[in-house]
N, C-alpha and C positions, 0 to 999 in steps of 0.2 A: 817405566820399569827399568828404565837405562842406568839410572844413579845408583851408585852404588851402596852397597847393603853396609850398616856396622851392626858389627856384634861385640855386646858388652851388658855388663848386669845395670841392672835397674836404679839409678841411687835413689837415696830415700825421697826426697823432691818431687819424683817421676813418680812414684807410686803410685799417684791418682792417675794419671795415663794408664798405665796399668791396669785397675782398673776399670776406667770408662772401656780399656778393650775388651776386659773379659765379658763385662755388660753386655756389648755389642754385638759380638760373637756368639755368646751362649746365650746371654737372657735370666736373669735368676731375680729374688725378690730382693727386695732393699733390706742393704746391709748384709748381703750372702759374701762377696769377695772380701771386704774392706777388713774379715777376719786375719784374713792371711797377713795381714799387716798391724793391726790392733798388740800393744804388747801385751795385754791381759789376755786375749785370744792363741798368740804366739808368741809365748815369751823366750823361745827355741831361736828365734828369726834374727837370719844373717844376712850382713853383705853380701852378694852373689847369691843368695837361694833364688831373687827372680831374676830370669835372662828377657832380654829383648834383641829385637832387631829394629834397629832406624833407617828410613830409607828419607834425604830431605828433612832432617831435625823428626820426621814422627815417627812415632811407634807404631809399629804395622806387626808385629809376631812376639810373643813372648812366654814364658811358661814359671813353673814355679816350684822349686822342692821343699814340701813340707816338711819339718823335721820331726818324726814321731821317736818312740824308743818301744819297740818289740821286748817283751819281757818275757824271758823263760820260766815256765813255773818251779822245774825240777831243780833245775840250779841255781836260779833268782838272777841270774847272767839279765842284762839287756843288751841288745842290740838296734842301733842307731840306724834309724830304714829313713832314708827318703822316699818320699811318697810324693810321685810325681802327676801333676795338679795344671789344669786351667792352660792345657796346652791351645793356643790356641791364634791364630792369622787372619788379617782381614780378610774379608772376600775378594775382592782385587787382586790381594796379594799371593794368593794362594797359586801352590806348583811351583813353586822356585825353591824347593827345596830348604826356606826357611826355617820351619821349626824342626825337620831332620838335623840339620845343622846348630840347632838350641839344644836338642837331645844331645849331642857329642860332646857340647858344654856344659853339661848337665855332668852326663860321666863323668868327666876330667875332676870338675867340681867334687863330685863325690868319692873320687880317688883320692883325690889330694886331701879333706878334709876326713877320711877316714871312715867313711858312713861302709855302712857293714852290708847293707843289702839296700834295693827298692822295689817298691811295688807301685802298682798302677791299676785303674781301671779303664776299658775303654772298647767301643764296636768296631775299631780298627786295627787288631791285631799285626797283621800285617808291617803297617808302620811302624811297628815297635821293634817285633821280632829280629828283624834286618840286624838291629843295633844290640840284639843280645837278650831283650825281653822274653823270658816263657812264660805261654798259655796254660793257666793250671784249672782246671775244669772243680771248681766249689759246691757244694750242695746248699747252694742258694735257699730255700725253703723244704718245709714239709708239710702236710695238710695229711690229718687226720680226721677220718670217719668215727667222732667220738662216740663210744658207747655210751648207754645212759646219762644221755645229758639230761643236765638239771639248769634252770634259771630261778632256783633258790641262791638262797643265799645271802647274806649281810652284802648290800655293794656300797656302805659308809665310807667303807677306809679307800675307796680309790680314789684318788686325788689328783687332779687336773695337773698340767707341768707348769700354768703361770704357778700356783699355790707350792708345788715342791721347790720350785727356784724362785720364791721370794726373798726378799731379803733379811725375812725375820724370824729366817730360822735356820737348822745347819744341816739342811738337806743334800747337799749337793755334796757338802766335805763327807756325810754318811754312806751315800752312793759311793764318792772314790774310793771311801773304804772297805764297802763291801767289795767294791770291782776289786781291791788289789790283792785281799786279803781271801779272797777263794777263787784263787786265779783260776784261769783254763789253759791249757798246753803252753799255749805264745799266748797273746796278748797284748795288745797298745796302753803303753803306762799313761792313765789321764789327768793326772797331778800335772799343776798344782790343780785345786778344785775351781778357779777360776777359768783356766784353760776347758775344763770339761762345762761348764755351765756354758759358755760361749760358743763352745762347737756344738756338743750333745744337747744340752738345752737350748738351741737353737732350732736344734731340729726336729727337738720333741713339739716346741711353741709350733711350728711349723705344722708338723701332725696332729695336732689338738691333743697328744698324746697323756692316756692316764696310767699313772701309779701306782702298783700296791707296795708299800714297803714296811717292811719287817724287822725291829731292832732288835734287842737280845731278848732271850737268849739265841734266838735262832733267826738269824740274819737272813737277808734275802728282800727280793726285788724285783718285779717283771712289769713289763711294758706293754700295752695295746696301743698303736695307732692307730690314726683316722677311725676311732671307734663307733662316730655313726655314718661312714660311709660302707654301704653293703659289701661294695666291691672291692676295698681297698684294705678293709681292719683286718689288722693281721697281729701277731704277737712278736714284736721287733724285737727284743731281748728281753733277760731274764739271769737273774745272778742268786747263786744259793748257796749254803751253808755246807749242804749235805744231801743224800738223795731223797730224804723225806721231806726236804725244807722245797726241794724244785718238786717232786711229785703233787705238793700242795698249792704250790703256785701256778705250776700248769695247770691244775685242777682247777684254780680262784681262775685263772686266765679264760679258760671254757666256760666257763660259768657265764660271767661276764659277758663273752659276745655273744650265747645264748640268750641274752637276758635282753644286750640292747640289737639284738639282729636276731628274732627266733626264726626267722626263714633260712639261715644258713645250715648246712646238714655237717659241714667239714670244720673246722679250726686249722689253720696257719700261720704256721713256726716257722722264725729265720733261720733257724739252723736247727742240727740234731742236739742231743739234752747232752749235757755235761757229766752223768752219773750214772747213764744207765742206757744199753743199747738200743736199736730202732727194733727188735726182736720184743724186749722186757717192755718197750712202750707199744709196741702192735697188739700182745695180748694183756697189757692195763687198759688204754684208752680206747683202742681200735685199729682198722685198717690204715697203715702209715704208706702213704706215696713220699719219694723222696725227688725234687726237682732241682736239678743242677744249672748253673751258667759255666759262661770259658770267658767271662769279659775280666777276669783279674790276671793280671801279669809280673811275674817275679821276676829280678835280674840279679846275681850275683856281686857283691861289690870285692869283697874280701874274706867271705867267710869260709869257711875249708865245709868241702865236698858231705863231709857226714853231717855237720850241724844243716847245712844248707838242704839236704834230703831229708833231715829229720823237721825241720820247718814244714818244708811243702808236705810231708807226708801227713801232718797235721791239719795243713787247710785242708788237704784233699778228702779227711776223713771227717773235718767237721768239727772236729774236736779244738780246732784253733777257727775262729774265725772272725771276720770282719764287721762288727757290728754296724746295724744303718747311721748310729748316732757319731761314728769314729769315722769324721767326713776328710777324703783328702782328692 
């Protein structure tokens, strides 16, 4: 541990060190890292987004800024957020203050290239904070004691995610349109549609996740994953037109896990509805419990004081949030 440490970004060459680290470190299924580097997956991806540390020619710590673009609904403004990714140290190597010191490079990085805010997720708050990162407490899910449930109902139109992300049809480009075109407060812009089937449909394939979607006139789209695990099916998102168009499809979404789970008594939603408050949905569907996390983290890059409070006041309330499929 005596030799001395370099710090310096990743060239492109090195990538695959990269990640055989993150492999090794984390663990994830084949083909989960090698996103971050694919140009159809990120086609945003720069020199210096990944840092490492070499100790003896190897890569021993490295991390990653993904380049998303926050989109404001009111003003149609984006904002350029790193979204900081795959922090991560051999196990040997760890305590030397490595990847604290890849965080600072990370900063500088993001100063100088003008990125407007980042976020993060992570169980180790602490490590972040030091450097400026805030703990902003999210209402991670909801679960609803639905009234009159029914497991009627047509379940033809739901459709697997190999089948919406085939190739032979223009599912994915209809998705980004519905996502951009009935935005929610803020927002991750997932254009082009290439970028969103590699990250998002990545992780639907992952969730066995199925589909109802809806073209005109009345657009609209909601998601069940892991729809035949008892424990896990939950209603990951969901994109609408209007509030008659999401009241429907929450409604199509209960249906459904009633249908292929009738032991469940609750239904679970990623977040609160887009159109109408957790009050208007307690006395439509039923008793709404609302469940929070504190594992997402905000850092200010260059934004002024009022946009940067009117952001977080939108995660806070739900009304902006971080969809599962919008992976960083």
């Amino acid at each position: 541990m005596s030799s001395t440490a370099i710090y310096r970004p990743v060239e492109k060459h090195e990538h695959q060190q990269a990640i055989d680290l993150w492999y090794k470190v984390f663990g994830a299924p084949a083909g989960f890292f090698e996103r971050y580097f694919n140009t159809e997956a990120s086609p945003r991806y720069q020199h210096g987004d990944t840092l490492g540390v070499w100790i003896n020619e190897k890569l021993v710590s490295a991390i990653h800024i993904r380049r998303l673009y926050i989109r404001s609904r009111d003003d149609n403004i984006e904002y350029l957020c790193g979204a900081i990714s795959n922090v991560a140290t051999l196990e040997e190597y760890r305590k030397n203050g490595y990847s604290r010191s890849l965080l600072r490079m990370a900063i500088k990085n993001m100063e100088e290239n003008q990125f407007d805010i980042s976020v993060l997720g992570t169980g180790r708050p602490n490590h972040y904070a030091v450097l400026g990162w805030e703990q902003i407490c999210l209402p991670s899910s909801i679960n609803i004691e639905w009234s009159h449930f029914s497991s009627s109902g047509d379940s033809s139109q739901w459709r697997s995610s190999d089948e919406i992300f085939s190739t032979n049809n223009n599912n994915s480009q209809l998705l980004v349109d519905i996502h951009s075109s009935k935005p929610r407060t803020y927002q991750f812009n997932r254009s082009p549609a290439s970028m969103f089937q590699t990250w998002t449909g990545w992780n639907w394939r992952r969730d066995n996740a199925i589909i109802y979607l809806l073209s005109e006139p009345q657009q609209g789209y909601v998601v069940i994953t892991k729809p035949d695990d008892p424990a896990e099916i939950y209603v990951s998102e969901w994109r609408a037109a209007n509030s008659d168009v999401e009241r429907k499809l929450l409604k199509l979404a209960a249906q459904q896990q009633r249908r292929r789970q009738p032991q469940i008594k609750t239904v679970r939603f990623h977040t609160v509805p887009q159109y109408f408050s957790l009050e208007e949905l307690d006395q439509w569907a039923g008793t709404v419990t609302v469940c929070k996390n504190d594992h997402t983290m905000i850092r200010n890059i260059r934004l002024s004081n009022e946009v940067l409070e009117n952001i977080k006041a939108a995660y806070l309330s739900g009304h902006a949030t971080f969809w599962q499929g919008d992976y960083f």
